[in-house]
C-alpha distance (Angstrom), angle and dihedral (degrees) to the residues before:
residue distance angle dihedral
X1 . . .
X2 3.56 . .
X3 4.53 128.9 .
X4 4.08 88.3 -91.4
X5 3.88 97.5 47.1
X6 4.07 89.8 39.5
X7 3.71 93.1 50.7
X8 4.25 92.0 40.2
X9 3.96 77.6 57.7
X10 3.29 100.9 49.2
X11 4.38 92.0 43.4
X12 3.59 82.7 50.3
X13 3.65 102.9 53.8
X14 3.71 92.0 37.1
X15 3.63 94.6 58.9
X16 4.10 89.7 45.9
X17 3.65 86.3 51.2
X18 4.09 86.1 46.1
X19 4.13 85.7 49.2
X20 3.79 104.0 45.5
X21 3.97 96.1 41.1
X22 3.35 119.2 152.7
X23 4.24 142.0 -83.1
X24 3.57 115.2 -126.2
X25 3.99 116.7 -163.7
X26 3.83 127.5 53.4
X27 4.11 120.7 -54.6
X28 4.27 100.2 -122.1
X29 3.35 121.3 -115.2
X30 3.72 120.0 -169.3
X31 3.71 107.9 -89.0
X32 4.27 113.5 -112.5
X33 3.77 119.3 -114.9
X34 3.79 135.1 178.2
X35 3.64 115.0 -93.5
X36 3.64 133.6 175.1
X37 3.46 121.7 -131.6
X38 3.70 96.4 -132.2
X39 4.28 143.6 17.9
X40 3.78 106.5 -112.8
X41 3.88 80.3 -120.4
X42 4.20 105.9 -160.5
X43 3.71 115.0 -128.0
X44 3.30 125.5 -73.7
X45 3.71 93.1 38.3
X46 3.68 123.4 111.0
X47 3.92 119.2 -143.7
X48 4.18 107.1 -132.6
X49 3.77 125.4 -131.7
X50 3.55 102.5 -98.2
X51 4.45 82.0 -113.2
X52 3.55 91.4 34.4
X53 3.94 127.4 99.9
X54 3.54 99.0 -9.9
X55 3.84 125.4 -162.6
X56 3.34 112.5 -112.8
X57 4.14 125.4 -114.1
X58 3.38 82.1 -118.1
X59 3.78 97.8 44.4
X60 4.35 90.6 164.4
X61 4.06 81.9 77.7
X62 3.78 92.2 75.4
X63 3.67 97.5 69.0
X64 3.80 84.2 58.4
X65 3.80 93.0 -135.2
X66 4.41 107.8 148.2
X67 4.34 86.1 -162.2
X68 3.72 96.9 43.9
X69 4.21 87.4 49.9
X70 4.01 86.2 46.8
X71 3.32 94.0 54.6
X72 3.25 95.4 40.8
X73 3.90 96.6 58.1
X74 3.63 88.1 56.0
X75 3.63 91.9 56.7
X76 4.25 88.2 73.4
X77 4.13 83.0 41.7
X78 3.56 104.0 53.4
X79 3.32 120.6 5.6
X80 3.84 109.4 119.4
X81 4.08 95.5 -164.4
X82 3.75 76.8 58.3
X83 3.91 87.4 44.9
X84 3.53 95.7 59.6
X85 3.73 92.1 51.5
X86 3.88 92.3 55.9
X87 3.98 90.4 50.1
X88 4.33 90.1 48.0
X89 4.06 78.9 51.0
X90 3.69 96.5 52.8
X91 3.86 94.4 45.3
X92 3.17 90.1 55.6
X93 3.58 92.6 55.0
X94 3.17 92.7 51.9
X95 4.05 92.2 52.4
X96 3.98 81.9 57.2
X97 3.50 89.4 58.4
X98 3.66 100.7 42.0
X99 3.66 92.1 55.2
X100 4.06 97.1 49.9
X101 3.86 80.8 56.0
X102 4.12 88.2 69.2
X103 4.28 91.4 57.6
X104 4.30 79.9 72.6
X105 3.33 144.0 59.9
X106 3.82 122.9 -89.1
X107 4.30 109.1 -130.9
X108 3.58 117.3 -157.8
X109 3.97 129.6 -167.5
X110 4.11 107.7 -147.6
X111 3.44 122.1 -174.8
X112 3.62 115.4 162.3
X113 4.18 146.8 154.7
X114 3.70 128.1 -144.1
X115 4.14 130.3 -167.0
X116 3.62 109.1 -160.3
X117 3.89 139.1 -176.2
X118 3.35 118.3 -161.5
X119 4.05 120.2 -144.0
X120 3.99 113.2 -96.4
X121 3.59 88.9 -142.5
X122 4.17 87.3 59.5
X123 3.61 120.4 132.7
X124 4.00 105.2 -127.2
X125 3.63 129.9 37.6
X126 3.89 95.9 -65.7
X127 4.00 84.3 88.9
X128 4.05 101.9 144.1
X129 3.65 91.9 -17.8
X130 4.16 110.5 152.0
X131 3.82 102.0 -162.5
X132 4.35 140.2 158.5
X133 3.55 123.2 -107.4
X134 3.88 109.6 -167.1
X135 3.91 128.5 179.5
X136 3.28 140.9 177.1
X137 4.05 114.8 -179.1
X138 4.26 141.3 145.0
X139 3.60 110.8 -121.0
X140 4.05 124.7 -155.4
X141 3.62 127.0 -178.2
X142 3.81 129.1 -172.7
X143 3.82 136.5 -171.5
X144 3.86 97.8 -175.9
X145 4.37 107.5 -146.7
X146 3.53 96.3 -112.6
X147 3.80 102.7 160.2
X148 3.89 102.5 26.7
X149 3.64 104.7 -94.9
X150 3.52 105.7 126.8
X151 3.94 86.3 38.0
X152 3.58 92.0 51.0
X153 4.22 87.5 45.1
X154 3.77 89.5 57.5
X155 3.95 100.7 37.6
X156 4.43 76.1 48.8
X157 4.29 89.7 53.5
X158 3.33 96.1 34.0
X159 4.29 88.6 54.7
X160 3.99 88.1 44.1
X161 3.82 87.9 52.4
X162 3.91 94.0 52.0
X163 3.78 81.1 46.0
X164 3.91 97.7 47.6
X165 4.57 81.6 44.9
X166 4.33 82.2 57.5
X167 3.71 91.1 49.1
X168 3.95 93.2 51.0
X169 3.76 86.9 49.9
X170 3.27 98.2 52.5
X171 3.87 100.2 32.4
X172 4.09 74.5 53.8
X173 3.90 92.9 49.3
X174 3.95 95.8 44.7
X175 3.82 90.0 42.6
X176 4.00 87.0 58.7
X177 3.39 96.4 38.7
X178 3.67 99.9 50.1
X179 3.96 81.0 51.5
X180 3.88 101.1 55.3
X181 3.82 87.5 44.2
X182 3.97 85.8 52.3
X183 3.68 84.0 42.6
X184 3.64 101.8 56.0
X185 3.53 94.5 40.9
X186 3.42 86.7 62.3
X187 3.30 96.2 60.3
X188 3.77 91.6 50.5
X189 3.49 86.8 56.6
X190 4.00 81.3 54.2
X191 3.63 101.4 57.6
X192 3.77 98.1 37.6
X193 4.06 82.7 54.9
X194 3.96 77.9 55.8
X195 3.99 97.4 47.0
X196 3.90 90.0 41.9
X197 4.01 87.1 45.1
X198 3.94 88.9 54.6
X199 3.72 98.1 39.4
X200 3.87 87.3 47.0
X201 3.93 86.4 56.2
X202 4.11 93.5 43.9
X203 3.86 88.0 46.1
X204 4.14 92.9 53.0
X205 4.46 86.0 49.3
X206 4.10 81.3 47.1
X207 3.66 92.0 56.1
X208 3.61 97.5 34.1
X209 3.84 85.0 55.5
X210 4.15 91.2 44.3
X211 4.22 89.2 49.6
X212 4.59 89.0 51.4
X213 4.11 87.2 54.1
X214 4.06 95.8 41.0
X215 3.86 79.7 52.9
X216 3.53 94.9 48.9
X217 3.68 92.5 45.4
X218 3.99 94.1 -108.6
X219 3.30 99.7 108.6
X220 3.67 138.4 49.7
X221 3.88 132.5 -117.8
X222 3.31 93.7 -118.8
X223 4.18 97.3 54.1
X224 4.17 81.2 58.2
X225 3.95 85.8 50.4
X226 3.78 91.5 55.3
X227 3.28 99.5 37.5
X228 3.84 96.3 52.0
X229 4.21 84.8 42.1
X230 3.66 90.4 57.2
X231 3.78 96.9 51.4
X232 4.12 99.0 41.5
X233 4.37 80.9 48.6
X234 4.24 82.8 53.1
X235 3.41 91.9 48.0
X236 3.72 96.7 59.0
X237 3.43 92.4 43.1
X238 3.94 90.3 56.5
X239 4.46 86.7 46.2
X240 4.02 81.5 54.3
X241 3.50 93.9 62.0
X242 3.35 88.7 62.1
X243 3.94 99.3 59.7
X244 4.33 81.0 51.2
X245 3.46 99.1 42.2
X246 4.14 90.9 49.7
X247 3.82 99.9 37.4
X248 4.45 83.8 50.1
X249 4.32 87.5 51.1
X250 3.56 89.4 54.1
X251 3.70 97.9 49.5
X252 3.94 90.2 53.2
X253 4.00 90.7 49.4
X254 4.01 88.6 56.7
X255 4.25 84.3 43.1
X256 3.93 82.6 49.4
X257 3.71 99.6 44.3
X258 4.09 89.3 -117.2
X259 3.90 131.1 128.8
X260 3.34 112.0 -102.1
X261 3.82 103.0 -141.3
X262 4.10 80.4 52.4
X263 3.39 97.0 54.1
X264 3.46 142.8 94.3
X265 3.99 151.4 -178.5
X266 3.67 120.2 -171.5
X267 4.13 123.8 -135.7
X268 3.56 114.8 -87.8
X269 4.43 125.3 145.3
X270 3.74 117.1 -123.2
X271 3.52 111.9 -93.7
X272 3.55 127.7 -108.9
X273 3.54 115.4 -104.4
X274 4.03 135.8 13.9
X275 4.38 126.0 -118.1
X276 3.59 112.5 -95.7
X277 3.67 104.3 -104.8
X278 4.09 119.1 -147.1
X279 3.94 118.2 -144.9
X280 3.70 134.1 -150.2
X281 3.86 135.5 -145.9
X282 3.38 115.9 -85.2
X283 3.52 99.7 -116.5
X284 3.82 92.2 75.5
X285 3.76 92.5 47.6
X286 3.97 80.0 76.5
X287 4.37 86.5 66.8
X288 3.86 98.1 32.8
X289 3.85 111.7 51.6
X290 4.08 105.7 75.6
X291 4.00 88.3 -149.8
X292 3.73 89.4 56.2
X293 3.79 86.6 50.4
X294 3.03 93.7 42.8
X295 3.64 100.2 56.3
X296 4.12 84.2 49.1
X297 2.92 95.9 61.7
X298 3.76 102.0 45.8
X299 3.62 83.4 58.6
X300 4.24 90.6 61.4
X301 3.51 90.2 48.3
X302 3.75 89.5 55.1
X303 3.55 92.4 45.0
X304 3.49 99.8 56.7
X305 3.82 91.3 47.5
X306 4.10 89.1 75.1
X307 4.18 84.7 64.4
X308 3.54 89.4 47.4
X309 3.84 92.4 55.7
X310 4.07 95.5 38.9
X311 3.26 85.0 58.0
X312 3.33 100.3 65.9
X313 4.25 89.4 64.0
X314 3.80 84.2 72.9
X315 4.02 129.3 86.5
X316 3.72 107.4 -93.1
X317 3.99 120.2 -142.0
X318 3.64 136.7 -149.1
X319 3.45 138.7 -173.2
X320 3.70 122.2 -160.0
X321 4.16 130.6 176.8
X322 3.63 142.0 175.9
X323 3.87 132.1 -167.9
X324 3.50 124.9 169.8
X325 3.89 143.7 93.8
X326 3.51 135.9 -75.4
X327 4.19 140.4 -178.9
X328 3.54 146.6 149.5
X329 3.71 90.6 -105.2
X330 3.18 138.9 55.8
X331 3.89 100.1 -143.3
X332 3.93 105.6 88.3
X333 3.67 91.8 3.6
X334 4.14 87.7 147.6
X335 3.89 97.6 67.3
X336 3.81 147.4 127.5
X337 4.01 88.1 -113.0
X338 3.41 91.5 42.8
X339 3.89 106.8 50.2
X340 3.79 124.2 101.0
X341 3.67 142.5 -167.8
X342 4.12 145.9 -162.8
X343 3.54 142.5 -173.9
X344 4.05 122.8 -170.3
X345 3.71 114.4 171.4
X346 4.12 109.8 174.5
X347 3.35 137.9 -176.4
X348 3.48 122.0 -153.1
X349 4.33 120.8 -164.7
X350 3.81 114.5 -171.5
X351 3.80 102.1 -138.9
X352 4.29 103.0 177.0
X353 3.60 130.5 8.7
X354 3.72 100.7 157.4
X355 3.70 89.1 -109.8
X356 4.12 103.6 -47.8
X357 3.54 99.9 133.3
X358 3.47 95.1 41.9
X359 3.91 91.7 53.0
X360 3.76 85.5 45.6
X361 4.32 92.6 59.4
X362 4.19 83.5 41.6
X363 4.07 83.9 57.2
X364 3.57 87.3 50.7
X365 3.46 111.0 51.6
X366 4.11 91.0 34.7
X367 3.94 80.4 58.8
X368 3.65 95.0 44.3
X369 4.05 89.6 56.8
X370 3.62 91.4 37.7
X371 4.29 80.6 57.0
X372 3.57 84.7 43.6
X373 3.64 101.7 57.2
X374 3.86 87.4 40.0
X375 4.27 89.4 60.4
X376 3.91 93.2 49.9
X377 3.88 98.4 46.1
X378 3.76 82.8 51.6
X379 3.70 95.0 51.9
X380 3.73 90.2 44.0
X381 4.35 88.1 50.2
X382 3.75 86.3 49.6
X383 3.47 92.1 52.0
X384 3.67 87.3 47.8
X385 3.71 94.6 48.8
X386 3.80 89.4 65.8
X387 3.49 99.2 47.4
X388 3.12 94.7 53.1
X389 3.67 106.8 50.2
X390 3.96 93.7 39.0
X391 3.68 87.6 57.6
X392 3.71 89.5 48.0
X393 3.37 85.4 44.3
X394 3.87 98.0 58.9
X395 3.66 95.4 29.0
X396 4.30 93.6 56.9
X397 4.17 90.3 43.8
X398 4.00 85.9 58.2
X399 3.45 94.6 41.5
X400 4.04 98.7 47.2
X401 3.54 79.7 54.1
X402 3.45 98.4 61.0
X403 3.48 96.4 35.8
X404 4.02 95.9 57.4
X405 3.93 83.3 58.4
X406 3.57 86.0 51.1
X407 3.96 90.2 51.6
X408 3.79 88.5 46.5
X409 3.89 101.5 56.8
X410 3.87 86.9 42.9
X411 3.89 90.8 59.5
X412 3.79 91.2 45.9
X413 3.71 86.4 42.6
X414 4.26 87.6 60.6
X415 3.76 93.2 48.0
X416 3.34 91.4 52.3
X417 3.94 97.1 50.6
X418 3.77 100.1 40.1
X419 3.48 87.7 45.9
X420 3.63 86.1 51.6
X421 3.92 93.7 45.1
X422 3.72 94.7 54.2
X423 3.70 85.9 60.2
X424 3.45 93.6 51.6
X425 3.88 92.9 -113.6
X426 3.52 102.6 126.5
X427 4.01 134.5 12.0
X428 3.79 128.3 -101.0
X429 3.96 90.3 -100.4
X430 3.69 93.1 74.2
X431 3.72 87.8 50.3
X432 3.55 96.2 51.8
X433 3.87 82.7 46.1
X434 3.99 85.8 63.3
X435 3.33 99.1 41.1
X436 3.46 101.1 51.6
X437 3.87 85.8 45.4
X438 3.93 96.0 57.5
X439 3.71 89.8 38.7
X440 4.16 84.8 52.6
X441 3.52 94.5 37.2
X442 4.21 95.0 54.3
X443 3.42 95.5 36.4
X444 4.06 88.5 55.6
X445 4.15 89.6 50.4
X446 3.73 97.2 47.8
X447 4.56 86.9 48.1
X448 4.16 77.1 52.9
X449 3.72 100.1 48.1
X450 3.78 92.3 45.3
X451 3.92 90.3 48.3
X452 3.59 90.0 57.7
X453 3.39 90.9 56.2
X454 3.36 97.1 55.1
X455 4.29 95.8 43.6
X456 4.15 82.9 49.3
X457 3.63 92.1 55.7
X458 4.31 93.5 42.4
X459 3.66 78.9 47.2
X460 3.90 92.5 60.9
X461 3.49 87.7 36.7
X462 3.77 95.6 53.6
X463 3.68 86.7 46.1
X464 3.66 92.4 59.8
X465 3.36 105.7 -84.4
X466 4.01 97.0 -97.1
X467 3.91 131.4 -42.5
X468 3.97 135.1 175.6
X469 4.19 95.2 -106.0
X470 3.93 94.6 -105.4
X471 3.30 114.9 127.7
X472 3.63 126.9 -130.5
X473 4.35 89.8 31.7
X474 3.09 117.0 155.8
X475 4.21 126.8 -126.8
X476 4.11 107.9 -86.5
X477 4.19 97.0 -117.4
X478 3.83 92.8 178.7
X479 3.06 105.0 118.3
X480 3.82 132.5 140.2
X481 3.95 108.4 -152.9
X482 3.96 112.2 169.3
């Protein structure tokens, strides 16, 4: 091997050395948390293959509801709390980019012109002289990664993106949820409008009936009093519903990025019963609720922050180069005689700081705890979450249940006493008694109904709001907010 190849060799292996470098700081691994191995799943409820029965991505299509899927769609349009989550996503993107840029070399195009006048009083024979300096010349500058810290820096963005993607998902997934649990009681406020609208009409007969025996001397003043009490109270009721009903339609037109004096719901009761919702082992909550990933992910950002600030104990080194051309004059200024090179490689060693950099890796790992503690409170919410809402779940079905027989025996209860009233049996106390106790007794099954609504959709949105089964996916961030 002859000088040129040995010292081609030598470049070339130098500059490999110069591109592979080395990370400093610990490689993350995904911190541990506690786990059960199973949902204490009430019964009744049947535990899902983990690829079996999936919910839906967009879950709001099992209550088979055409408005509540409209307005849902617009959520991802046109929501602008959703909006700001999309533009914190594409920064950091962009922060991922920016810091791949520092792994190469920076180019520069200088072209410049320069007047001088040198001192009278100078030693040589530029005393006085006024003269041009012009230049023309690429510039390139290098600080090659040797300990990891602009690896470390991207492998840190690239972690808080992934972690900014979670938080669209689930600002996505509570935005939607909060809407079809706005949405549903809504339509609870519809149908007790209806129940209140048909009790208003049975209490007006009532009284009518109550005002025929006072005339006919059957009754007594006071029975007309009640009765006419009873019905102006069920009235107001039925104007409150109004106040709820409006104040609910405006909340889903901010959810649906709509103006609220522009927009409307029609009338329509709650239906009757809720979709049967399949579940999953907990160990694949961990991949399928975004705030769970989220949190994750946050914590591999963190941890990769610690290299980035050990790094900075180790010499740093830059390479920086010139090549160009430069004269006096202008004319011919790109020539052979005129052209002109440099090479400046440094290497710069921190020696005292009065304890900076070692502050700066204290920051770092107190953060990456700090993350730490963050992911397992989240796991432990999530966790929660379910528990909750299936036991809500299970616990409302039973009780709806009983309640409905409740409702039942009231109604047959009212026959009974107006038919009893009308033949002078009983007084009109005992059918106020009954009235008030359907009226009581419906009202309380309808409030049940539309809570289970509202725990089945917390339920799918403590599940994860919907995914395709395969493990490992990652949280849908396409999403188009304006």
């Amino acid at each position: 091997m002859n000088r040129t190849d040995r010292a081609f060799a030598i470049a070339a292996a130098f500059a490999a050395l110069l591109l592979a470098g080395c990370e400093v700081g610990p490689d993350y691994v995904r911190p541990g948390v506690s786990t059960p191995q199973s949902f204490q799943v009430p019964q009744g409820w049947k535990v899902a293959e983990p690829h079996d029965a999936d919910i839906p991505a967009d879950w709001w299509r099992l209550f088979n509801d055409p408005k509540l899927g409209e307005l849902e769609g617009r959520v991802a349009e046109s929501n602008q709390t959703l909006a700001q989550q999309v533009a914190a996503l594409r920064q950091a993107r962009a922060l991922v980019q920016s810091a791949q840029a520092n792994l190469f070399p920076m180019l520069n195009l200088n072209a410049g012109s320069t007047r001088n006048k040198a001192s009278a009083g100078a030693i040589g024979l530029a005393q006085g002289l006024i003269y041009d300096n012009y230049s023309l010349a690429v510039q390139a500058t290098w600080e090659p990664d040797l300990w990891g810290s602009v690896r470390r820096t991207i492998e840190a963005d690239t972690a808080a993106m992934q972690a900014s993607a979670g938080q669209v998902a689930a600002t996505r997934l509570s935005l939607q949820s909060q809407l079809a649990a706005d949405y549903f009681q809504l339509r609870a406020d519809d149908a007790q409008k209806q129940i209140l609208t048909d009790t208003v009409a049975a209490y007006r007969k009532t009284l009518a009936l109550t005002q025929s025996r006072f005339e006919q001397g059957v009754a007594a003043q006071t029975d007309v009093l009640l009765a006419e009490g009873q019905l102006r109270t069920t009235e107001a009721q039925l104007i409150d519903v109004g106040v709820q009903r409006a104040q609910l339609e405006h909340a889903i037109a901010v959810l649906a990025g709509l103006p609220a004096s522009d927009f409307h719901i029609p009338e329509s009761p709650l239906g009757s019963g809720v979709p049967a919702i399949p579940l999953t082992v907990p160990s694949a909550l961990l991949e399928r609720r975004p705030d769970v990933a989220s949190a994750e992910r946050s914590a591999a950002s963190a941890s990769a922050q610690i290299g980035v600030a050990k790094a900075a104990f180790f010499p740093a080194l830059s390479l920086s180069g010139a090549t160009g051309f430069q004269n006096r004059a202008y004319n011919n200024l790109v020539s052979q005689p005129n052209s002109m090179w440099a090479f400046s490689p440094q290497i710069l060693q921190p020696l005292f700081d009065a304890g900076l950099r070692a502050a700066a890796v204290d920051q770092a790992v107190a953060a990456y705890d700090q993350s730490v503690a963050n992911y397992r409170e989240v796991v432990l919410e999530a966790f929660q979450n379910v528990e909750d809402n299936l036991a809500a779940a299970s616990i409302l079905s039973h009780e709806i249940e009983v309640q409905r027989a409740a409702v039942e025996a009231a109604r047959q209860t009212l026959v009974l006493t107006e038919s009893q009233y009308r033949e002078g049996v009983v007084d009109y106390l005992n059918v106020l008694v009954a009235q008030t106790t359907l009226l009581t007794s419906e009202l309380t099954e309808l409030a049940l109904r539309s809570r289970q609504y509202v725990a089945s959709v917390q339920l799918i949105a403590a599940l994860g709001g919907g995914w395709d089964g395969s493990a490992g996916t990652q949280p849908d961030t396409r999403v188009s907010a304006r």
